[in-house]
N, C-alpha and C positions, 0 to 999 in steps of 0.2 A: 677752505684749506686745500693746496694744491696734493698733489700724487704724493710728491719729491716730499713734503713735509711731512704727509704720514708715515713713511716707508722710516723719513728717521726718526719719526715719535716712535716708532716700534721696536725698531734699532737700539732704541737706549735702555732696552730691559736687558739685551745681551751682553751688553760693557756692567750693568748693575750685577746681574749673575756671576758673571767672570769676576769682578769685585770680590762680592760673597764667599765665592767659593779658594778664592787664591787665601783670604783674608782668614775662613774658618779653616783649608786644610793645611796652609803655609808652604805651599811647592805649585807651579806651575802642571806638573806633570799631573798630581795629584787632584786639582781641579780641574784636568782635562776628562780626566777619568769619572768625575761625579757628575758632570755636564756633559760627556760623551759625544764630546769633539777633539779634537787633536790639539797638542800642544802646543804649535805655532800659531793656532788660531785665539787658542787664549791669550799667549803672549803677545797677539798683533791686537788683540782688545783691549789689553794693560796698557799697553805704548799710547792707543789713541787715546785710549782717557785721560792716561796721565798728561799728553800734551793737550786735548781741548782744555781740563782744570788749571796748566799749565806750572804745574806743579810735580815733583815725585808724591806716587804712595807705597811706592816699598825699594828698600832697600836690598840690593844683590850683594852678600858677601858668602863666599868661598862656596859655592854653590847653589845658596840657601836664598831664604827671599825672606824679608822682612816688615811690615806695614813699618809704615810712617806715622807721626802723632796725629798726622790728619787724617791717615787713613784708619785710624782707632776712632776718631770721633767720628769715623761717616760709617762705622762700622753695624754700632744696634738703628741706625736710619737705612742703611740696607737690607735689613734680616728687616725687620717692621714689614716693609715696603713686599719684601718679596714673601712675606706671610700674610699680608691681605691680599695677595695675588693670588695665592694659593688658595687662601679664604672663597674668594670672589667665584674660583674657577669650581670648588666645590659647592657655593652657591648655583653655579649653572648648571652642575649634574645633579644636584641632589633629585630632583624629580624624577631623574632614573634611579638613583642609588639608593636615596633614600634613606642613608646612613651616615654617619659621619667619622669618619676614622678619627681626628684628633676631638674630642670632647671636653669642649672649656667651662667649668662651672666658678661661678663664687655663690658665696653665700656669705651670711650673718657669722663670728666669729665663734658661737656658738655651737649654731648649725655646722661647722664647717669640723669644730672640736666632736660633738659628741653623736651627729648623724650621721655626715657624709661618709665618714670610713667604710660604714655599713652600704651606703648604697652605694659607692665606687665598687663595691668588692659584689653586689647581687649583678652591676653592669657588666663587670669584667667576668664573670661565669656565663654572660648569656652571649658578651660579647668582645672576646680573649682577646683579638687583635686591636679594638682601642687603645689608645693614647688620652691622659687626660693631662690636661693643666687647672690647679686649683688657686683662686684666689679669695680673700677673703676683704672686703670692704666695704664704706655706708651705704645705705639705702640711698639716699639719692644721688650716689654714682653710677650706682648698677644701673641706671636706667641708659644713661650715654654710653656705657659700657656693652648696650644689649644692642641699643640702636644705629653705634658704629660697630658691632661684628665685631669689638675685643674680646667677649665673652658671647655662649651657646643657650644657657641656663642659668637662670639666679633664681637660690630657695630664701625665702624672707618671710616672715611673717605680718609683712602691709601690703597690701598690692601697690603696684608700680605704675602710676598713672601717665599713659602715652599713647596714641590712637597707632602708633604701631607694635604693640606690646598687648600679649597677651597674657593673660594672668591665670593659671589652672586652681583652684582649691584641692589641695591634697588630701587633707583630715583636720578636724578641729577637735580639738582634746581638752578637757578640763587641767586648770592648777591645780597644785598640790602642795604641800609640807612636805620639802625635803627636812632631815634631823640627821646628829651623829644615833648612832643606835643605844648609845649609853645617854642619850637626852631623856629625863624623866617621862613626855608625852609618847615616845618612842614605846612606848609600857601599855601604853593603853590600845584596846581596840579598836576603840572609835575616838576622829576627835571632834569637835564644835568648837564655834569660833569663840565663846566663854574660857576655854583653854588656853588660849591666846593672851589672856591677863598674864602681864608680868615677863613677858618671855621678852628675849632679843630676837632682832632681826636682821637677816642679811636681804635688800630689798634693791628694788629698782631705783633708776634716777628719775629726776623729774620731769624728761622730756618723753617717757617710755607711759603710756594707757594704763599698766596695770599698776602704777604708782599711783596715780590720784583713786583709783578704784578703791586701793586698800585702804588708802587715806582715810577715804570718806567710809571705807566699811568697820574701821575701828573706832571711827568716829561716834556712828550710829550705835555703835554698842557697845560704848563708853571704853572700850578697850587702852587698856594705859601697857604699852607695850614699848620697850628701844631702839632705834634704827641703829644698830653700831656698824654700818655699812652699806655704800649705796655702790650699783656697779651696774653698767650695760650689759654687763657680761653674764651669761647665764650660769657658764660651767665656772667662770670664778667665784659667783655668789654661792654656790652649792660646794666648790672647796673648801671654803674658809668659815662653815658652819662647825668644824671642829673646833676652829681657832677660839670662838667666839660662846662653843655652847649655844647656837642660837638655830633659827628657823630660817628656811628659805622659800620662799613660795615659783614655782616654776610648774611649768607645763608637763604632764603625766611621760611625755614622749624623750625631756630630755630628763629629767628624774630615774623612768629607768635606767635608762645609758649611763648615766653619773651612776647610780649603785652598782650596777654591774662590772663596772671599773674598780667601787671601792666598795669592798663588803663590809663595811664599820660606817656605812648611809643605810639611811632606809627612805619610806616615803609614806606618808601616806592623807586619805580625803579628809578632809576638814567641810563637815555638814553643816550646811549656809553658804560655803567658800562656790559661785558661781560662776568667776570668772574664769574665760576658755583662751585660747592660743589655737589660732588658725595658721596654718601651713601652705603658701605657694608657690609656684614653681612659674616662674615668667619666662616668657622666649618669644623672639622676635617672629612677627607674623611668615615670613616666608617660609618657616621649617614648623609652622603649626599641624598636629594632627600627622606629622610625619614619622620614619619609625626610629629615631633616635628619639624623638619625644614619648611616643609609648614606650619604648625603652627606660627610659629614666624614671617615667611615672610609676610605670611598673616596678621597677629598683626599688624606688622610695617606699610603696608599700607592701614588695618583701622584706625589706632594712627591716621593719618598721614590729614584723612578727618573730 
């Protein structure tokens, strides 16, 4: 690659910028000011773009400047572009920094309803100047999600199989019987899985591990019980236990947070009921053991008391 080519591979982030910023503040003047350059300079970056695409992207009336329909549709492919830039260039300090100011998590729809609130709120006490973006979507997105740097952090409950993906275990907690508190087993002290006769159930779908668990554990012990409702969803199975008069079985961690929310929930062990819900926290190997990752880990298991 000659000189002359890279000087204008380089050159073309500054017409993308000046794009950007005429686009999000709509005035020439006012994207001189965020990119702190002078206004004719920007406006001499508008002109050349617009003549190499050969095209207008904004319109000049009565002083005002305007995007064009195309300049809307090159609009969130410039903000992308200039946010994995930004990404990339915090990938290259982080070994000084060691922190990361904007903090992008997803998680399980669950986790995202009935944990995260908690641990955004233990992060942002230890660390006021973050920024977070939250998303919530499948397990086997989060993994391309971690590996292209769309996302910092995914909490899930499976680990995420990719030799550049690390996986931390946060805590593994026993299920439990969620119930309305006016549900007759709700009465009792203790319960055993002989209790379980006769009840409804709000339960998992068929592609989730602790469905076929219960299957086979009501199986074993003849248990003739109702599924009046199957759901991925953890904190909507646990809503709709009023609806139904029935049982939910869920992990100790999101059962308290669900009662806690609603005091007409309770919760409690069911003696025999062995199966656990493991918690982790995946993140791309370059920011492993770094202090946004103690950071988080730490969060989760203050949220968590």
């Amino acid at each position: 690659m000659t000189e002359h080519k890279k000087i204008q591979r380089i050159r073309r982030l500054k017409y993308i910028e000046a794009f950007s910023a005429v686009v999000s503040t709509g005035s020439i003047s006012a994207a001189a000011r965020q990119l702190g350059v002078s206004q004719p300079a920007v406006s001499q970056l508008i002109k050349n773009l617009e003549e190499s695409v050969g095209a207008p992207l904004f319109v000049r009336r009565n002083g005002a400047i305007f995007p064009t329909a195309r300049a809307e549709n090159l609009r969130e492919d410039a903000v992308e572009l200039l946010a994995r830039l930004d990404r990339f260039q915090t990938q290259l300090n982080y070994r000084e920094t060691q922190i990361l100011n904007t903090i992008r998590i997803t998680a399980t729809l669950s986790i995202t309803n009935e944990i995260l609130p908690y641990v955004i709120f233990e992060i942002h006490n230890s660390h006021p100047e973050a920024k977070f973006y939250v998303s919530s979507i499948p397990l086997n997105a989060m993994i391309d999600s971690l590996t292209q740097s769309h996302v910092d952090f995914a909490f899930h409950t499976r680990p995420l199989e990719h030799p550049q993906i690390r996986n931390d275990t946060l805590t593994k907690v026993r299920q439990v019987a969620v119930m309305p508190k006016n549900h007759p087993l709700a009465e009792k002290h203790s319960l055993a899985i002989d209790d379980i006769q006769g009840c409804k159930l709000v339960g998992a779908t068929r592609n989730d591990p602790s469905y076929h668990y219960y299957k086979d554990l009501w199986q074993r012990h003849k248990i003739q019980a109702t599924q009046v409702l199957q759901s991925p969803f953890a904190s909507l199975s646990m809503q709709m236990v009023h609806t139904f008069e029935a049982l939910s079985f869920n992990n100790e961690i999101m059962a308290r947070s669900a009662c806690l929310r609603d005091p007409n929930l309770t919760w409690k062990y069911v003696e025999g009921v062995e199966e656990t819900t493991t918690f982790y926290l995946a993140l791309a190997d370059w920011q492993y053991g770094g202090e946004t990752h103690r950071l988080v880990e730490k969060s989760f298991n203050m949220a968590l008391q």
